[in-house]
PASEBA-1860 file (N, C-alpha, C; in nm, 3 decimals):
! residues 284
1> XXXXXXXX> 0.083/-0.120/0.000/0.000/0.000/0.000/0.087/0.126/0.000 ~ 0.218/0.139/0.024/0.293/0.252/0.094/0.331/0.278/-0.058 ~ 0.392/0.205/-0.139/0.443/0.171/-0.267/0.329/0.227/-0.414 ~ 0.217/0.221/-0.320/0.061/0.299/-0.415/0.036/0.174/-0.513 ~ 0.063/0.009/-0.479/0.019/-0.089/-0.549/-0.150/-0.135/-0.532 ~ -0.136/-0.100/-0.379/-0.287/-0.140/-0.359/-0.334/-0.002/-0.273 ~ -0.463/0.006/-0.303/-0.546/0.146/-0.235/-0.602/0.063/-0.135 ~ -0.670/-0.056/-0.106/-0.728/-0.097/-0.063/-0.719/-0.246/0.027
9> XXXXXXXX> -0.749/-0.251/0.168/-0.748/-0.401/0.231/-0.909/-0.475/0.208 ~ -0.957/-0.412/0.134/-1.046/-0.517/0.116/-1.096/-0.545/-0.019 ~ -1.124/-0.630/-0.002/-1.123/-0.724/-0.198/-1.189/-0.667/-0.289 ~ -1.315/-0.583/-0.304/-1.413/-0.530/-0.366/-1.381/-0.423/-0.381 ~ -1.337/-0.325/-0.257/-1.274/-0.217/-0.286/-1.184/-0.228/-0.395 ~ -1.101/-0.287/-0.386/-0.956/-0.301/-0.452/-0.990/-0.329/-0.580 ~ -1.093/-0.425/-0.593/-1.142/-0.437/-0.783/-1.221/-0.293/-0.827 ~ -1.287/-0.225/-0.730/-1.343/-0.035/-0.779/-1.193/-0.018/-0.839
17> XXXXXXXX> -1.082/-0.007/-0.706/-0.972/0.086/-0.752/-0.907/0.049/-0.889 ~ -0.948/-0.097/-0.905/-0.843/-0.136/-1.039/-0.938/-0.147/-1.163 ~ -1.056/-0.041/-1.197/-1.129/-0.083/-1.284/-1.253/-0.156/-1.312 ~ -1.184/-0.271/-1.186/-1.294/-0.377/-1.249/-1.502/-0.367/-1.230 ~ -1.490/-0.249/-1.192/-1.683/-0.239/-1.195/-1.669/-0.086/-1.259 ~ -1.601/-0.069/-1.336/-1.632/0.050/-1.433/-1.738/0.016/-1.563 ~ -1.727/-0.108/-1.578/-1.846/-0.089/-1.692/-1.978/-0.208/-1.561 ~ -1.986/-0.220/-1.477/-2.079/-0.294/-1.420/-2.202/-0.227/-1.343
25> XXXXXXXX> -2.322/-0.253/-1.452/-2.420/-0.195/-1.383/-2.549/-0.197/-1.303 ~ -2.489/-0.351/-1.254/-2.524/-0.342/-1.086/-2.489/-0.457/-0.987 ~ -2.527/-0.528/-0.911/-2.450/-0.613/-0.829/-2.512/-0.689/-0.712 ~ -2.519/-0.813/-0.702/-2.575/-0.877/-0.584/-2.475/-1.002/-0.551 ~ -2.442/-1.053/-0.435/-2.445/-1.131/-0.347/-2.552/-1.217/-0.245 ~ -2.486/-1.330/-0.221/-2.566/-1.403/-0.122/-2.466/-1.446/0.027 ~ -2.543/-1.379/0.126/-2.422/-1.444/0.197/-2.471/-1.529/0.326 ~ -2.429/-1.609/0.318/-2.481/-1.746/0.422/-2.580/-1.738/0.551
33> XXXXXXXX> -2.684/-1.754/0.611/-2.722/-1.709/0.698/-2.844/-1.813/0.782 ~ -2.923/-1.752/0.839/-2.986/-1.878/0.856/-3.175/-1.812/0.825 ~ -3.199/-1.716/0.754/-3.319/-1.661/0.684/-3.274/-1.590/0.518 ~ -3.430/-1.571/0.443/-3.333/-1.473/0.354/-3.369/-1.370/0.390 ~ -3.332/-1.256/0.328/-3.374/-1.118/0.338/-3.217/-1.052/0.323 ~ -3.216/-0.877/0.322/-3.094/-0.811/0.306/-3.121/-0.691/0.417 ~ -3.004/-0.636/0.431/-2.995/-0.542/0.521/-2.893/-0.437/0.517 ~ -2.906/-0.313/0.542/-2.819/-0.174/0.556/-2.737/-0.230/0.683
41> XXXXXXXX> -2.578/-0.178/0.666/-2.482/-0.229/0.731/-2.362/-0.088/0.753 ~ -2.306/-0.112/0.883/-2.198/-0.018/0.909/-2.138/0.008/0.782 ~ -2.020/0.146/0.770/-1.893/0.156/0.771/-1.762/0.086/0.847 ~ -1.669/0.079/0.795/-1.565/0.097/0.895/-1.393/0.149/0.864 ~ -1.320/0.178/0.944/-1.161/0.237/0.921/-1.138/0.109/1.010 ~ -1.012/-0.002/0.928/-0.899/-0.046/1.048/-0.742/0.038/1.079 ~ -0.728/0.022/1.219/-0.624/0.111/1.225/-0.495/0.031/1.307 ~ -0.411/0.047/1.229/-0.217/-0.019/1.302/-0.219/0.069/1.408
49> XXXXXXXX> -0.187/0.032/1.496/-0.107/0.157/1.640/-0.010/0.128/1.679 ~ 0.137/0.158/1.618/0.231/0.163/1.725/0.252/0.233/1.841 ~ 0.285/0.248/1.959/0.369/0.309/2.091/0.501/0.296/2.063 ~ 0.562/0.384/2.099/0.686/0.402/2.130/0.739/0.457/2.243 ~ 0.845/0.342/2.307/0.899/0.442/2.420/1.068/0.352/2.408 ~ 1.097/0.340/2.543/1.266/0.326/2.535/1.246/0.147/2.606 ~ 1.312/0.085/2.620/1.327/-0.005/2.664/1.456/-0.029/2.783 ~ 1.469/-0.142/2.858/1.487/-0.117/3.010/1.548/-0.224/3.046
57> XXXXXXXX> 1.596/-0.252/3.161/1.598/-0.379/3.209/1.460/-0.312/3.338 ~ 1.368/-0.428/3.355/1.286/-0.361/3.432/1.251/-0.368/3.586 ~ 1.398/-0.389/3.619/1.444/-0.400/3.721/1.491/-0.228/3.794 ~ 1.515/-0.141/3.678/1.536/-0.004/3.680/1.430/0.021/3.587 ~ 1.327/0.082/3.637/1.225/0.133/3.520/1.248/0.276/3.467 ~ 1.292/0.349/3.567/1.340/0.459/3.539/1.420/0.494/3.436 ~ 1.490/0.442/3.420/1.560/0.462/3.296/1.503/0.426/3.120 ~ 1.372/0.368/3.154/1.340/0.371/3.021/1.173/0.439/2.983
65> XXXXXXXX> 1.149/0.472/2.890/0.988/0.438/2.887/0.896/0.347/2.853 ~ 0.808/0.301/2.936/0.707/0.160/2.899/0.651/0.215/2.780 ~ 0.622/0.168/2.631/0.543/0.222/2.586/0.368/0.133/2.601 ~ 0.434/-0.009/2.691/0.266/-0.070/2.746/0.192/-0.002/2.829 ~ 0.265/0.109/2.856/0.174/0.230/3.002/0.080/0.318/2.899 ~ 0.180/0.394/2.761/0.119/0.435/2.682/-0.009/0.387/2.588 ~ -0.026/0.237/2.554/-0.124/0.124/2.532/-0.212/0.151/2.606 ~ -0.207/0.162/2.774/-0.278/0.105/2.861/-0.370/0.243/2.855
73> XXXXXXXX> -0.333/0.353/2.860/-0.334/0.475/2.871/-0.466/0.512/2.775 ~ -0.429/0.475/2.648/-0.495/0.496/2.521/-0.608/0.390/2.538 ~ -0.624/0.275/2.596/-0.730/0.209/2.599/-0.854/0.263/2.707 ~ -0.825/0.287/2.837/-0.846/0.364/2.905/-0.975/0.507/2.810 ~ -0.878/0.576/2.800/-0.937/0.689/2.682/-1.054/0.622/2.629 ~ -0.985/0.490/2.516/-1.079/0.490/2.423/-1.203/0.480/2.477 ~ -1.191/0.378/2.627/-1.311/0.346/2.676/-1.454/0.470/2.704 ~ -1.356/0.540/2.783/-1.397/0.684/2.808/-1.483/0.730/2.697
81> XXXXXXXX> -1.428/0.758/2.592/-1.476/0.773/2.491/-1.632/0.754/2.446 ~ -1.618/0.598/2.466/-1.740/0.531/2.409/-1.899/0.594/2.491 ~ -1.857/0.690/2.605/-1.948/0.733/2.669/-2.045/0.873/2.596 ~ -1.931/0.934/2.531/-1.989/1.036/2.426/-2.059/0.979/2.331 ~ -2.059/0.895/2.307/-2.126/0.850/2.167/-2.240/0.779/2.141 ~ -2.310/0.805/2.259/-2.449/0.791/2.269/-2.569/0.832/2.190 ~ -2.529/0.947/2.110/-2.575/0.991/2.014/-2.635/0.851/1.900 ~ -2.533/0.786/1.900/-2.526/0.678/1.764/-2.522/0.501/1.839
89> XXXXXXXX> -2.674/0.410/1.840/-2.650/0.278/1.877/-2.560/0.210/1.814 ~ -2.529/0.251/1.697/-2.446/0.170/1.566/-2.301/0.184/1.573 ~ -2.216/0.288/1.650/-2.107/0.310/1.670/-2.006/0.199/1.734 ~ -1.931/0.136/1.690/-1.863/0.026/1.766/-1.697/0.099/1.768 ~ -1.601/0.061/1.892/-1.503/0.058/1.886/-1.457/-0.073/1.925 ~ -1.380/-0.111/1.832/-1.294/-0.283/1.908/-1.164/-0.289/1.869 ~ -1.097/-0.320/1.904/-0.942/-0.329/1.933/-0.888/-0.517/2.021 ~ -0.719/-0.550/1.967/-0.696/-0.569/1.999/-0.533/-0.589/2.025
97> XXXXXXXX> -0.453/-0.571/2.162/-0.301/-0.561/2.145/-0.243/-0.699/2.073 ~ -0.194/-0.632/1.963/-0.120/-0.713/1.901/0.058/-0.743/1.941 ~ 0.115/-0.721/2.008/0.233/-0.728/2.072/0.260/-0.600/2.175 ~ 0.296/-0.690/2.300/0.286/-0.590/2.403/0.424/-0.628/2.491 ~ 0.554/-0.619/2.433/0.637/-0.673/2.454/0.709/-0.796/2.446 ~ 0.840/-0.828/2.429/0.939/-0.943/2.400/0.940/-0.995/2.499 ~ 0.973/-0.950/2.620/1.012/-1.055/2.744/0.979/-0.962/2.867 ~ 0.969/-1.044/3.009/0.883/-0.964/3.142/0.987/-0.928/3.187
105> XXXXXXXX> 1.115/-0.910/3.201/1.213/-0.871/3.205/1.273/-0.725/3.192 ~ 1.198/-0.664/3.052/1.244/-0.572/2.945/1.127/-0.449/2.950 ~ 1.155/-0.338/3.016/1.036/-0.249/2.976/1.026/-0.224/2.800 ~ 0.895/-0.263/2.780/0.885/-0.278/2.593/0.879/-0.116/2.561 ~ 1.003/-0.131/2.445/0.978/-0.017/2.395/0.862/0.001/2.268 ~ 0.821/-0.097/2.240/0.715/-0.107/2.122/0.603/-0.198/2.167 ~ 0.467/-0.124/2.155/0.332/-0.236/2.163/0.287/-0.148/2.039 ~ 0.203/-0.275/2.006/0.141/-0.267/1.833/-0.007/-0.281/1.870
113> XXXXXXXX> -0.127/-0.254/1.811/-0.257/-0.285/1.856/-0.304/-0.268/1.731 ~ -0.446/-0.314/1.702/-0.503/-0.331/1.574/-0.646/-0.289/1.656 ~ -0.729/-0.185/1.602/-0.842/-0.108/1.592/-0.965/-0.113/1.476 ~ -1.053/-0.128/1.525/-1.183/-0.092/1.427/-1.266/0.001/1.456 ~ -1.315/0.103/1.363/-1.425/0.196/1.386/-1.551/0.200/1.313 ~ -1.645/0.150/1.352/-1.748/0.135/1.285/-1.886/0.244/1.284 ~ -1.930/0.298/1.138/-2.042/0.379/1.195/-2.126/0.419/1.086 ~ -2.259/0.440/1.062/-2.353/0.443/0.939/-2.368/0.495/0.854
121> XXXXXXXX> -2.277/0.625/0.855/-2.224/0.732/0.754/-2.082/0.771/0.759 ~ -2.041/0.813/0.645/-1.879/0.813/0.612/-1.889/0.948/0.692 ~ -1.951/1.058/0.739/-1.933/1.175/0.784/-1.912/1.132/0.948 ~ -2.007/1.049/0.957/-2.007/0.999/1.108/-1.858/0.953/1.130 ~ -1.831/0.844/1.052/-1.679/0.751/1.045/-1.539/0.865/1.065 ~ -1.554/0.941/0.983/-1.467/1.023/1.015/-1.413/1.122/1.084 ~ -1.570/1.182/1.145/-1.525/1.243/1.264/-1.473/1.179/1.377 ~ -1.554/1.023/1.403/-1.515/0.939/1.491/-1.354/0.908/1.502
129> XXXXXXXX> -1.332/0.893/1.363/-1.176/0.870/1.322/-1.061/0.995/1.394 ~ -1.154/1.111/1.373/-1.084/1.207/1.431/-1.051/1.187/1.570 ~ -1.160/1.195/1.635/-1.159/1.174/1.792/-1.084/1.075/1.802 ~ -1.079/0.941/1.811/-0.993/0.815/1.868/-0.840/0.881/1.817 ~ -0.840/0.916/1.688/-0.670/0.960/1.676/-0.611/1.105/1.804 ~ -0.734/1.161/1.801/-0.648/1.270/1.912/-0.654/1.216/2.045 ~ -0.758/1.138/2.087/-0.723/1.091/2.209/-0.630/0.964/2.258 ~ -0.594/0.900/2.161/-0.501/0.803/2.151/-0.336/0.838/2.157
137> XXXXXXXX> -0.361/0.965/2.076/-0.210/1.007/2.049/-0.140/1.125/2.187 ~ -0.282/1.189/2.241/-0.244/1.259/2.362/-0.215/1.196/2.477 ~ -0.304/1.014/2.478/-0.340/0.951/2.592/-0.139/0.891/2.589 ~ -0.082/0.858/2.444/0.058/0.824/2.492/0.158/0.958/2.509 ~ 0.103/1.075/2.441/0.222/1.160/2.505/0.209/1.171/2.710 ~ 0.059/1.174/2.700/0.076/1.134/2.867/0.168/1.104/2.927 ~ 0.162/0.956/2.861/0.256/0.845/2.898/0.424/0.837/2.833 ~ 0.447/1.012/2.843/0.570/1.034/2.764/0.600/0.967/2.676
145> XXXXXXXX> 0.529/0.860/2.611/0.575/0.823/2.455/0.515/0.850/2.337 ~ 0.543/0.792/2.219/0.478/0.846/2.099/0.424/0.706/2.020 ~ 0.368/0.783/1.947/0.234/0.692/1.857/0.237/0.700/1.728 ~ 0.251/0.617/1.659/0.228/0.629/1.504/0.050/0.542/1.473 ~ -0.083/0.610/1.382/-0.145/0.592/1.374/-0.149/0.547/1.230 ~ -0.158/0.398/1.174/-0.228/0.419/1.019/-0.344/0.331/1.038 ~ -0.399/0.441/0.892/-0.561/0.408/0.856/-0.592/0.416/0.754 ~ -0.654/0.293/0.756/-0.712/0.287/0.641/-0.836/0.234/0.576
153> XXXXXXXX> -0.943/0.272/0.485/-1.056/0.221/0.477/-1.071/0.060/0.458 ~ -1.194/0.023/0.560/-1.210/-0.089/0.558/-1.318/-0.136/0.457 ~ -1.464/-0.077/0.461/-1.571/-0.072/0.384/-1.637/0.029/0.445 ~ -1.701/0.087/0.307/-1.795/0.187/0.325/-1.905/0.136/0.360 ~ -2.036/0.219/0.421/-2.151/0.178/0.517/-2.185/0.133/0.361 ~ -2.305/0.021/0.342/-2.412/-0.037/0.264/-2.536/0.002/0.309 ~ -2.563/0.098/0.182/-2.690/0.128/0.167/-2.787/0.034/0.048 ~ -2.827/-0.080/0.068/-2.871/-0.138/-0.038/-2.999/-0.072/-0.096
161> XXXXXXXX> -2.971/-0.109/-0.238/-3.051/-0.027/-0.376/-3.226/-0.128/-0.314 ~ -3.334/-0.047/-0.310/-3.456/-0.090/-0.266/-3.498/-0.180/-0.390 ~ -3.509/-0.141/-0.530/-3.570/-0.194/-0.621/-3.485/-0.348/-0.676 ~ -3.392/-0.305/-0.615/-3.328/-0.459/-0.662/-3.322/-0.562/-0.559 ~ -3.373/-0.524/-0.432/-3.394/-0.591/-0.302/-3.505/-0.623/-0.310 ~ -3.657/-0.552/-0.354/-3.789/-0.614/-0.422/-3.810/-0.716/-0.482 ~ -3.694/-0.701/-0.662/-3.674/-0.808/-0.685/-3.677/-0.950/-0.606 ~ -3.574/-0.927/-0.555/-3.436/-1.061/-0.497/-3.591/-1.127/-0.400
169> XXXXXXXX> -3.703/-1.010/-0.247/-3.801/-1.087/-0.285/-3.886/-1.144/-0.308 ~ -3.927/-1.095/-0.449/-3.972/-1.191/-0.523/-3.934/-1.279/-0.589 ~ -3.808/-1.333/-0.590/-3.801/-1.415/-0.638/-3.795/-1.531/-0.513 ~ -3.763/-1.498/-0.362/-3.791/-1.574/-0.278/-3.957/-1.631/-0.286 ~ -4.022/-1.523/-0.292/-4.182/-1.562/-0.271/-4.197/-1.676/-0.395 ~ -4.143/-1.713/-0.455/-4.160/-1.780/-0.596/-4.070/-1.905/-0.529 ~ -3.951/-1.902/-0.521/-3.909/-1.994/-0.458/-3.858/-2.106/-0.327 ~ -3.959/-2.037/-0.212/-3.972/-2.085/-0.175/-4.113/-2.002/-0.036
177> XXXXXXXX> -4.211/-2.084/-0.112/-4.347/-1.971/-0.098/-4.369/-1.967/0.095 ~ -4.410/-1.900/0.151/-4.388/-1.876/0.266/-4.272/-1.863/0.382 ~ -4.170/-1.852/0.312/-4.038/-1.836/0.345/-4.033/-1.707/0.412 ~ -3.955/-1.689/0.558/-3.914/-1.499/0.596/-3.849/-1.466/0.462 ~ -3.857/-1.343/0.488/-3.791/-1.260/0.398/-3.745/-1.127/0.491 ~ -3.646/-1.096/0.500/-3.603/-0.973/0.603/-3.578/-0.906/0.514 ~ -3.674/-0.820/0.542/-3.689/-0.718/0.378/-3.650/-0.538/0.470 ~ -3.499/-0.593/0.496/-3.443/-0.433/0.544/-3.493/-0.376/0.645
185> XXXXXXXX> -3.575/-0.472/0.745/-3.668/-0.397/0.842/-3.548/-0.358/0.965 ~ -3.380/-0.380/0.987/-3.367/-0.306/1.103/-3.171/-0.281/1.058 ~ -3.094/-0.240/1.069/-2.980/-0.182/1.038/-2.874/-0.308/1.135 ~ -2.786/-0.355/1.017/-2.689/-0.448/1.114/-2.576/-0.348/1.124 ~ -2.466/-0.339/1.266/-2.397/-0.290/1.277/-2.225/-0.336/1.213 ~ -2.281/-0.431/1.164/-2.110/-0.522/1.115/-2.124/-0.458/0.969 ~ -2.028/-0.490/0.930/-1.977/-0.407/0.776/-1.943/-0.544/0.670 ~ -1.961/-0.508/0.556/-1.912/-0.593/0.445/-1.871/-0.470/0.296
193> XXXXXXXX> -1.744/-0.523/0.212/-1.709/-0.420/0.134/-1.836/-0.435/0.023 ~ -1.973/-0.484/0.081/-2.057/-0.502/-0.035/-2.096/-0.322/-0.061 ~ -2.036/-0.279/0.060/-2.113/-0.129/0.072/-2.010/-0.061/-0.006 ~ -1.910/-0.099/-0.075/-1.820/-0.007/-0.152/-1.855/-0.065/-0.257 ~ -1.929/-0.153/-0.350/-1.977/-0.142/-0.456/-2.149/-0.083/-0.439 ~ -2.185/-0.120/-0.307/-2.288/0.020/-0.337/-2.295/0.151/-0.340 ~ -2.203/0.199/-0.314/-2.137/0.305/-0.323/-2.158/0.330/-0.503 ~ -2.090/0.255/-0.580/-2.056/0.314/-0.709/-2.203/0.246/-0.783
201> XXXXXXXX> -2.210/0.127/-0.787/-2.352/0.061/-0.843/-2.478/0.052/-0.732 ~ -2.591/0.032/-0.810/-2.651/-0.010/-0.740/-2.650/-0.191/-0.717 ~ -2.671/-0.200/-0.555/-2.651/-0.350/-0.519/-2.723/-0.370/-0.399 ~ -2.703/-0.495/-0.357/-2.775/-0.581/-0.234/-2.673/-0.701/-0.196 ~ -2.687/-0.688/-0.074/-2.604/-0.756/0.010/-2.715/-0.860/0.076 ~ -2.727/-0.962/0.006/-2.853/-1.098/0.019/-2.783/-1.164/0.141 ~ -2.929/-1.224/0.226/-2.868/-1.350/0.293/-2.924/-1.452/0.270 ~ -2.900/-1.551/0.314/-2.951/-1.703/0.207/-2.935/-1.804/0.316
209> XXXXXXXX> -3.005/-1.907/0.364/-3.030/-1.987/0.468/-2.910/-2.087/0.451 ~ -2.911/-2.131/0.535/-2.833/-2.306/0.547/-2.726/-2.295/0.652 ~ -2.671/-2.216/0.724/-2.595/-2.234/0.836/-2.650/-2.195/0.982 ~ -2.569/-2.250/1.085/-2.620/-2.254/1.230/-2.487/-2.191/1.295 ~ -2.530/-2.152/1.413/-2.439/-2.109/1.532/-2.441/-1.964/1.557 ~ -2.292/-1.968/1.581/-2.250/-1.778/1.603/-2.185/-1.731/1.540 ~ -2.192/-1.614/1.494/-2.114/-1.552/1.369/-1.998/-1.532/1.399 ~ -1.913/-1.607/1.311/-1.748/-1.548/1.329/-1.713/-1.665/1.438
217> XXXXXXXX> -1.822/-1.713/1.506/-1.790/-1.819/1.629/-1.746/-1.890/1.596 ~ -1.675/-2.046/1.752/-1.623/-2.194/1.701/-1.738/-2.246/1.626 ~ -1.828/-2.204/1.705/-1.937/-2.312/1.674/-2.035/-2.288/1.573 ~ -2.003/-2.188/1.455/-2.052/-2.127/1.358/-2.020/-2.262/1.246 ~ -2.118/-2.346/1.148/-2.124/-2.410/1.051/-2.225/-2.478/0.950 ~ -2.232/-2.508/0.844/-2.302/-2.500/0.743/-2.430/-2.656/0.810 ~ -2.559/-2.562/0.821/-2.618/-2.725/0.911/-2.692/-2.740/0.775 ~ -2.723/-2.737/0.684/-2.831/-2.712/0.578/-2.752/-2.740/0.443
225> XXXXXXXX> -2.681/-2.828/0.413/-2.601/-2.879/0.306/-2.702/-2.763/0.158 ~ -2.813/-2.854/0.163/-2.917/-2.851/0.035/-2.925/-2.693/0.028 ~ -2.976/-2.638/0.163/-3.041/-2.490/0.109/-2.882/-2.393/0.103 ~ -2.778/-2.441/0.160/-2.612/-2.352/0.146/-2.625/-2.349/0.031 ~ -2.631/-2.482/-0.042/-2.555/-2.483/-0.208/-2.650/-2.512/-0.302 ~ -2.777/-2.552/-0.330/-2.846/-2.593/-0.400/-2.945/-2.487/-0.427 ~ -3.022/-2.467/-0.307/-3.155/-2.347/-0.284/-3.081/-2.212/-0.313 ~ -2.960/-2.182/-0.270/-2.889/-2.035/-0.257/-2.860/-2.025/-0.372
233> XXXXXXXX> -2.797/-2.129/-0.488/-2.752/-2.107/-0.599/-2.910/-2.079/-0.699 ~ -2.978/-2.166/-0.677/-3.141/-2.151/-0.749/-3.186/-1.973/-0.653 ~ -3.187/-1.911/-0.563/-3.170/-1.807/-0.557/-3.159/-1.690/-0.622 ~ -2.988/-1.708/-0.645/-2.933/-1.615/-0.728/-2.954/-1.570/-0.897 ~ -2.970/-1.761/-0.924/-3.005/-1.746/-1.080/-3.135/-1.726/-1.075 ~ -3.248/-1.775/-1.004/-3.396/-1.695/-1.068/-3.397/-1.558/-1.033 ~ -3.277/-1.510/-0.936/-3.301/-1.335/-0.940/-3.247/-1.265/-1.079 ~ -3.161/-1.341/-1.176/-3.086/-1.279/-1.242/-3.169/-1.331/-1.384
241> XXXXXXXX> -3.231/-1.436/-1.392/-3.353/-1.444/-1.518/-3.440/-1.393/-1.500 ~ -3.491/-1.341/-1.355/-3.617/-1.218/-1.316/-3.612/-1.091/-1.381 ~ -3.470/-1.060/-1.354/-3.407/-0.946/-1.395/-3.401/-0.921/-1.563 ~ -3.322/-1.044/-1.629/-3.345/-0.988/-1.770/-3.445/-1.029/-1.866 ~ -3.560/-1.117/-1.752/-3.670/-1.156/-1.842/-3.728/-1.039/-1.954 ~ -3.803/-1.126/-2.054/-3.836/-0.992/-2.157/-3.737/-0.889/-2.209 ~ -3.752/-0.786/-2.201/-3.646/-0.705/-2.280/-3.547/-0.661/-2.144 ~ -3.584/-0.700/-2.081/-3.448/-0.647/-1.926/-3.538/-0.546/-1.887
249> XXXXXXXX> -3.657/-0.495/-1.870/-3.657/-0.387/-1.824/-3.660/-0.341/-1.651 ~ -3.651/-0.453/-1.567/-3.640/-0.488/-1.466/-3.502/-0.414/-1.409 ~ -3.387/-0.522/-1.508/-3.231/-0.485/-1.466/-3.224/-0.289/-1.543 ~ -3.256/-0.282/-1.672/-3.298/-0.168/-1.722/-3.315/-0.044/-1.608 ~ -3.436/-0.085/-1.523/-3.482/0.035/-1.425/-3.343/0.080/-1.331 ~ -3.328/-0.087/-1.264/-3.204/-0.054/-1.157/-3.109/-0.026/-1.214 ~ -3.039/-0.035/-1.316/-2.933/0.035/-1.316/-2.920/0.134/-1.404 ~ -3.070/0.190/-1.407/-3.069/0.341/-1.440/-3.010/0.434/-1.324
257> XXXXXXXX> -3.029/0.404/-1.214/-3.038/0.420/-1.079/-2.864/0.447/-1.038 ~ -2.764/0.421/-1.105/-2.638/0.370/-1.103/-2.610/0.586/-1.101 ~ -2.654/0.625/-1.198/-2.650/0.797/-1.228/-2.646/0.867/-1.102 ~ -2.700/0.820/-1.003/-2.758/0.894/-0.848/-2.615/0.880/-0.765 ~ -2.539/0.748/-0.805/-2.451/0.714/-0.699/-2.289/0.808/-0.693 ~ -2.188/0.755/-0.633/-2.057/0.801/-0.668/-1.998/0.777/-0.718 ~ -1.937/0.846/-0.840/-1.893/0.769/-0.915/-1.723/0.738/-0.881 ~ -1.722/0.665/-0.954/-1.581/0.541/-0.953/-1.436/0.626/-0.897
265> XXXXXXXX> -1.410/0.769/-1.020/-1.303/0.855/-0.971/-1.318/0.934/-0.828 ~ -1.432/0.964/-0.764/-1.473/1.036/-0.635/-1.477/0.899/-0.524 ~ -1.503/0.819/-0.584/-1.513/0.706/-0.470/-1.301/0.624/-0.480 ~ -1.291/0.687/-0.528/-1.074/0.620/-0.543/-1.038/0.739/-0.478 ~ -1.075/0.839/-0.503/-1.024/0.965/-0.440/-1.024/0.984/-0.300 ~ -1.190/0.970/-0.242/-1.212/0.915/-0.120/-1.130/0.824/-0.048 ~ -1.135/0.727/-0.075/-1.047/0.611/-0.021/-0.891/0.687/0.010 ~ -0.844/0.728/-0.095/-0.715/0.773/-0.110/-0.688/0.883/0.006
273> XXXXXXXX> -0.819/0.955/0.043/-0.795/1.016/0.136/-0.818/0.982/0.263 ~ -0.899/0.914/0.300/-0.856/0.825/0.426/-0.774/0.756/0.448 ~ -0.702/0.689/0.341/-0.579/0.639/0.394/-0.507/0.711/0.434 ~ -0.417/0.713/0.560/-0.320/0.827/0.563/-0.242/0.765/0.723 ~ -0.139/0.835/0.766/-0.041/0.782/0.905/-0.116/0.901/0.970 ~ -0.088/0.903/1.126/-0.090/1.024/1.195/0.028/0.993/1.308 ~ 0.073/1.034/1.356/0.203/1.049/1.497/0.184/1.180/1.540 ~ 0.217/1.130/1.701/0.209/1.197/1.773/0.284/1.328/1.794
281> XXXX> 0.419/1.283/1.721/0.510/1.359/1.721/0.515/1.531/1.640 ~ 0.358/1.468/1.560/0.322/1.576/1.459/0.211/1.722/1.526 ~ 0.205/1.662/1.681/0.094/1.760/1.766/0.151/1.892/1.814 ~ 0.127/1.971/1.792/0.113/2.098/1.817/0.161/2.124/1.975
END
C-alpha cells in the first residue's frame, strides 16, 4: 500500500480501484445465513497503532519508557470515549493488542494494537476517526511516549438499492413460498465491502439460509447442506432471469439508478484520502 500498489485491504474495494466495476451496472451477493432477506450495514476504518517508548531492564524502570503504560493509557481513553457517543446505537469501537512486549524482564519499547471503527455514515466515520486519533495520540504523550497511527478504509456503510432488493423478494416468494424474507426492516452494525460497490452501483447484500451457530464463532457451521448450495444457488439465478426476463426492463430500471450514486473517480479519491499515518510527534 505505501508503494501505491494497492489502495485498498479489502477485496471489492480493490477491484473499484483497479477498474474492475467500471463498466458494471449493478450487483448482488448471497451471503450465508440462517433466513433470507438483506440489510443496511456499518462503515468501517482499520487502524495499526504503534507506541513508542525506550526499553529497560525492568528491574530499573526509570531509565526507560514503557510504551505498554502508553497502550494502557490509550485504551483507558478509548473506553472513556465510548461514553460520548451515545448519540449513535451503531457506533462500535474494538481493538486488539497485538504485541505488548518481548520478554517480562524488558520495559517494551514497542506495543502494536489493531483497531476498528465502525459507523452508518462516512461523515459519522470520520469524525469518529478524528476523535480516537487525538485521544489516543495525547493519551501516549501522557505516557511520555509516541504513537504512530495508520488508517485505512475498511468498507464503506451499505446502503442497499430498494428496487433490486424487491426483486431478490420476489423471487424468494416464488421460490420458496412462505419463506421470511427480512426485507431491510432493522440496520446491522457489522460491515461488508458489499457497501463499496454500493457506493458506485446499485446492489444488495442478500442472505440465504443453510448455516447454524454464532457468527465469526467456534461453533458457527453450514447445518443445511441442500439450502447452502443448492436453494442459494437456485436463488441467485432466478433473481438474475427475473431481472433480464423480456427485454431487461427490470435490470434496465435498476441500473438506471447507477447515475444517483458516486462515481468510480470520487469514490478512489475518497479512499485515497482516508488512507493516511498520523504520529504523535506531529501535535502541536
Amino acid at each position: 500500500m505505501s508503494e501505491g500498489k494497492v489502495c485498498s485491504i479489502s477485496g471489492k474495494s480493490q477491484l473499484i480501484c483497479e477498474g474492475v466495476f467500471d463498466d458494471v451496472d449493478m450487483a448482488f451477493m448471497n451471503h450465508i445465513s440462517t433466513i433470507f432477506g438483506y440489510y443496511d450495514h456499518n462503515g468501517c476504518l482499520n487502524k495499526q497503532i504503534t507506541f513508542r517508548g525506550k526499553s529497560c531492564h525492568a528491574a530499573i524502570p526509570q531509565e526507560g519508557v514503557n510504551a505498554l503504560n502508553g497502550a494502557n493509557l490509550a485504551l483507558h481513553a478509548i473506553g472513556l470515549l465510548r461514553e460520548s457517543l451515545g448519540y449513535s446505537q451503531y457506533f462500535r469501537i474494538h481493538g486488539i493488542i497485538t504485541g505488548g512486549g518481548d520478554a517480562v524482564n524488558i520495559i517494551p519499547d514497542k506495543v502494536t494494537a489493531e483497531y476498528m471503527l465502525r459507523a452508518p455514515t462516512m461523515d459519522e466515520l470520520v469524525k469518529l476517526n478524528e476523535r480516537f486519533d487525538k485521544i489516543v495520540m495525547h493519551a501516549a504523550k501522557a505516557a511520555e511516549c509516541e504513537v504512530t497511527i495508520e488508517t485505512v478504509l475498511g468498507c464503506m456503510p451499505l446502503y442497499d438499492d430498494k428496487m433490486l432488493g424487491d426483486s431478490m423478494k420476489e423471487t424468494v416468494e416464488y421460490l420458496a413460498p412462505g419463506a421470511f424474507f427480512g426485507n431491510n426492516d432493522h440496520f446491522y452494525a457489522s460491515c461488508t465491502d458489499m457497501g463499496d460497490v454500493a457506493t458506485v452501483v446499485p446492489a444488495v447484500h442478500a442472505y440465504a439460509p443453510g448455516c447454524a451457530g454464532t457468527a465469526h464463532g467456534i461453533d458457527f457451521r453450514i447445518s443445511d447442506p441442500h439450502a447452502a448450495y443448492v436453494v442459494n444457488s437456485q436463488f441467485a439465478a432466478l433473481t438474475i432471469a427475473d431481472l433480464l426476463y423480456g427485454d431487461g426492463g427490470k435490470a434496465k430500471a435498476i441500473a438506471a439508478r447507477k447515475k444517483d450514486l458516486v462515481s468510480i473517480p470520487d469514490y478512489v479519491a475518497t479512499v485515497k484520502s482516508i488512507n493516511k499515518i498520523a504520529d504523535s510527534s506531529d501535535l502541536a
